[in-house]
SEZA-921396 format. One record per residue (C-alpha): residue number from 1; residue in one letter; x, y, z. Coordinates in nm, 2 decimals. Each point is the difference from the previous one (the first is absolute). Example, Ala and Ser with C-alpha at 12.3 -4.5 7.8 and 13.67 -1.06 7.14 Angstrom:
BEGIN
 resi resn      X      Y      Z
    1    A   1.23  -0.45   0.78
    2    S   0.14   0.34  -0.07
***
This chain:
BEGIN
 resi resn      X      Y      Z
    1    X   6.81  -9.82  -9.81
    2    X  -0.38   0.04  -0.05
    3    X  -0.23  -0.30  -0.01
    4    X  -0.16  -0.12  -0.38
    5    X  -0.34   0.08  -0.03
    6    X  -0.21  -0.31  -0.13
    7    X  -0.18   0.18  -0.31
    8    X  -0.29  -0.20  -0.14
    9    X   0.11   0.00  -0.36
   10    X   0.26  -0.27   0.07
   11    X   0.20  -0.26  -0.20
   12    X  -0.19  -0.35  -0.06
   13    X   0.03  -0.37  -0.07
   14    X  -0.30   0.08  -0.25
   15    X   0.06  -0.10  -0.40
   16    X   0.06   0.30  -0.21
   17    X  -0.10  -0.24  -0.30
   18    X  -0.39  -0.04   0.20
   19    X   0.00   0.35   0.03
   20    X   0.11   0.10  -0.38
   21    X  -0.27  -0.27  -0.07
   22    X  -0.30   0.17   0.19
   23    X   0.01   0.35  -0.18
   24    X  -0.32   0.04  -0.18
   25    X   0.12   0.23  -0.28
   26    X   0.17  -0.19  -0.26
   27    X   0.19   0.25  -0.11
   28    X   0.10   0.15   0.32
   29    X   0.13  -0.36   0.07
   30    X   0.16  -0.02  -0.29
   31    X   0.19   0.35   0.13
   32    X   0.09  -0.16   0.35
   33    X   0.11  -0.28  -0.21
   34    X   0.23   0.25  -0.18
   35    X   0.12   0.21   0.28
   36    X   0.08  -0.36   0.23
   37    X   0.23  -0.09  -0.31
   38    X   0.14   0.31  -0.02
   39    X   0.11   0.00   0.37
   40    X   0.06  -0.30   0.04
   41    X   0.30   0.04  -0.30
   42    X   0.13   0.31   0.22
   43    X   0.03  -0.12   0.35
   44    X   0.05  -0.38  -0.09
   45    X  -0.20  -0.07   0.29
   46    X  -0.30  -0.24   0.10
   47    X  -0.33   0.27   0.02
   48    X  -0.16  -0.04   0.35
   49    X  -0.38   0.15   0.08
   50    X  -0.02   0.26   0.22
   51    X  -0.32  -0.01   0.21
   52    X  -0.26  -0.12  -0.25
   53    X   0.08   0.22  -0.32
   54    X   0.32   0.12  -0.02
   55    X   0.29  -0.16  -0.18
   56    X   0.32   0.07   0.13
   57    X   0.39  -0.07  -0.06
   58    X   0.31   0.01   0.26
   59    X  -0.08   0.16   0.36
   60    X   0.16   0.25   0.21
   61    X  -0.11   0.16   0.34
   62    X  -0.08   0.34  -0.03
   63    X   0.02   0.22   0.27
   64    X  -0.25   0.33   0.00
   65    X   0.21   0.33   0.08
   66    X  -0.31   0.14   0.18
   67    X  -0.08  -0.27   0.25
   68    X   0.28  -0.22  -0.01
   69    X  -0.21  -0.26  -0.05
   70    X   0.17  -0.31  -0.17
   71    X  -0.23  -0.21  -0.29
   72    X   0.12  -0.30  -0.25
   73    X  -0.13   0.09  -0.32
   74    X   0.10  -0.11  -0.41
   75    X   0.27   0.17  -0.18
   76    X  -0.21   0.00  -0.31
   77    X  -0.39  -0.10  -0.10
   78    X  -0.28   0.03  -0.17
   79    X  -0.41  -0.06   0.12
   80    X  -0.30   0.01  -0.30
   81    X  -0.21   0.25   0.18
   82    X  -0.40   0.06  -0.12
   83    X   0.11   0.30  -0.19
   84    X   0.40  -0.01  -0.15
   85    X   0.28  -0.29   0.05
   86    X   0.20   0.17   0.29
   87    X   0.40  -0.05  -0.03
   88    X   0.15   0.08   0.34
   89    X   0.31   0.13  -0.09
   90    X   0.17   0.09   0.39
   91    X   0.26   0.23  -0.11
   92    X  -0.32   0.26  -0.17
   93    X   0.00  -0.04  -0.38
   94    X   0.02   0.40   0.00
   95    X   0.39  -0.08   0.02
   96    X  -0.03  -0.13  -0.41
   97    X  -0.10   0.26  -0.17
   98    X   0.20  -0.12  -0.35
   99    X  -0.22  -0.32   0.03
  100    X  -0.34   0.13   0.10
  101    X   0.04   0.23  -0.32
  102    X   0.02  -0.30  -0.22
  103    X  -0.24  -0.23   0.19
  104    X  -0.37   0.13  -0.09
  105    X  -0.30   0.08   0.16
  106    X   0.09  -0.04   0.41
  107    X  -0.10   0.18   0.31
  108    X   0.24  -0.01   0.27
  109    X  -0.06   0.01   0.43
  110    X   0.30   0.03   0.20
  111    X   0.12  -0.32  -0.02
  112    X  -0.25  -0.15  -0.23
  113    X  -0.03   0.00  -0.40
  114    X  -0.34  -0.04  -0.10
  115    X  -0.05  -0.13  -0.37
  116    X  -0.40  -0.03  -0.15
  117    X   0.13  -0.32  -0.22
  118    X   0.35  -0.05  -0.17
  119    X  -0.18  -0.02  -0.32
  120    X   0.19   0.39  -0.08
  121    X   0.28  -0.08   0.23
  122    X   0.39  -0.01  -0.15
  123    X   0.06  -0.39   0.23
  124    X   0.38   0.10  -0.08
  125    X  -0.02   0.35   0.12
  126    X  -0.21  -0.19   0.32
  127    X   0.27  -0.25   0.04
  128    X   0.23   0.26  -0.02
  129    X  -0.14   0.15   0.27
  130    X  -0.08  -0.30   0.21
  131    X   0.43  -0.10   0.00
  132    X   0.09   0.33   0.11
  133    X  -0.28   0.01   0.28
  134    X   0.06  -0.30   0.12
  135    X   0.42   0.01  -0.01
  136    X  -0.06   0.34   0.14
  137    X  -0.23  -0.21   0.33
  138    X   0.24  -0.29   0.04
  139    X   0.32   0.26   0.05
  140    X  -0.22   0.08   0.29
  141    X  -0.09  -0.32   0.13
***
């Protein structure tokens, strides 16, 4: 069985209410405060803070095929990074392709979906594709 690596981007005690609180950009806080809503009504769980900036739900250990290495990490998040509001989306987003057609202006990363501001974003086709992520995660877990 190999060991679990300690990663520095770890679950905290921290508040994810102090954190929302402490983003500069009214309107990007006002997104955060939108996307914690949003999955927070799909997983039906408490958020947690993941190292100082990422909001995560659930957990599972995730075990790299390449090293073998073993790492705790969220099933699904979101951070407010200096240039878009990152939604980490473990399962890729690249898997949703009737949802990302309907959702607006988005990059995506290979697990990541990077949105500018959900001022042109379709929030149902977004918590569309938040459910079936993270259903998709916790059948994994």
């Amino acid at each position: 069985m190999a060991k679990k690596a300690v990663i520095k981007t770890r679950k905290t005690d921290a508040s994810v209410d102090a954190w929302l609180a402490n983003i500069d950009d009214e309107s990007r806080r006002k997104d955060c405060a939108t996307v914690l809503r949003l999955m927070k009504k799909v997983t039906k769980l408490p958020p947690k803070l993941w190292g100082a900036s990422i909001v995560g739900f659930g957990e599972r250990t995730y075990r790299s095929a390449a090293s073998g290495r073993e790492v705790d990490w969220l099933l699904i998040g979101f951070a407010s990074r200096k240039q878009d509001l990152t939604l980490y989306l473990m399962d890729g987003p690249d898997r949703y392709p009737k949802q990302l057609a309907k959702l607006g202006k988005y990059k995506t990363g290979k697990g990541c979906l990077y949105l500018k501001s959900l001022e042109d974003t379709d929030l149902g086709a977004l918590e569309e594709l938040l459910s079936l992520s993270f259903k998709s995660m916790r059948e994994r877990a």
